[in-house]
C-alpha positions in Angstrom: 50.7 11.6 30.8 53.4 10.9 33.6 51.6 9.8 36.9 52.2 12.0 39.7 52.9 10.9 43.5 50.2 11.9 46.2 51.7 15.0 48.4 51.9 14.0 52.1 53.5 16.9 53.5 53.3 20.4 53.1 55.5 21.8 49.7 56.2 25.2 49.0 55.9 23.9 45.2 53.1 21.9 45.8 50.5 24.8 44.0 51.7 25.1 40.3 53.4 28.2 40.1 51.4 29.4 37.3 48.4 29.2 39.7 50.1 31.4 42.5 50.9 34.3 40.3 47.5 34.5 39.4 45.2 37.1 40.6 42.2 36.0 42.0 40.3 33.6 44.8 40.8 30.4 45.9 37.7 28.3 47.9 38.5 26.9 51.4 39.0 22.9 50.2 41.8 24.2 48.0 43.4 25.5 50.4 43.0 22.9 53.6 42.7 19.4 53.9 43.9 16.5 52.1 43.2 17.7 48.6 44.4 21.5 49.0 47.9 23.3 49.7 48.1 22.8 53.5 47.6 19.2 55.5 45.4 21.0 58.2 41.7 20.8 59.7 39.3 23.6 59.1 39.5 24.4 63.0 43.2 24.8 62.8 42.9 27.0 59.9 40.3 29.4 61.7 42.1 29.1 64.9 44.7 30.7 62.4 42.5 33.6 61.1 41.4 34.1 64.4 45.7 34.4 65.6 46.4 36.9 62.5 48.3 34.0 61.3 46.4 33.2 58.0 44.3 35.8 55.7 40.7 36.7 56.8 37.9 35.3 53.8 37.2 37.6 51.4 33.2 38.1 50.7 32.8 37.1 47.0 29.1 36.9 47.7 25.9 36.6 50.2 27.0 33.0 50.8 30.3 33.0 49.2 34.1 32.9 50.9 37.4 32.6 49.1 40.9 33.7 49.7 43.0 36.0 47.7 46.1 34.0 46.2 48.0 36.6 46.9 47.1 36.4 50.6 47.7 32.6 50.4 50.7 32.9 48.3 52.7 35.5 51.5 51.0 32.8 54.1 52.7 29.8 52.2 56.5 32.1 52.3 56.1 32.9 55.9 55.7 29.0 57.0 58.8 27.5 58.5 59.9 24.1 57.1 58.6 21.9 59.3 54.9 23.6 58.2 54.2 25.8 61.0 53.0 29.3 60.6 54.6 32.0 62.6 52.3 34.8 64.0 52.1 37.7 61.3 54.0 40.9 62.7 
């Protein structure tokens, strides 16, 4: 099995494409931080929830969070290249 380099910056092809067409949730640490899709700190990411700029949480349970891939997937397209996220209109 081919070794694969570590991901330092954000990659629109980072996420296997297979894994963004799927329906479903994702959890917060594969979405943020150094092992998920974007290189960002959980206060950034609910400073962007709390912008409109990234996808509420979805309720998946009393104690449970996730986000829709789909949501993700529309966040991820509407980055710029150099990885900022532009205010949803």
């Amino acid at each position: 099995m081919p070794h694969k380099p570590p991901r330092t910056l954000w990659d629109a092809t980072s996420p296997p494409a297979s894994d963004l067409a799927d329906d479903g949730y994702w959890r917060l640490k594969a979405i943020i931080g150094p092992t998920g899709i974007l290189p960002i700190s959980r206060s950034t990411w609910y400073n962007w929830i709390e912008q409109g700029r990234a996808p509420p949480p979805v309720a998946l349970g009393p104690r449970i969070a996730g986000w829709r891939k789909s949501d993700i997937r529309r966040l991820l397209q509407s980055l710029d290249p150099n990885g900022y996220c532009r205010k949803a209109s």
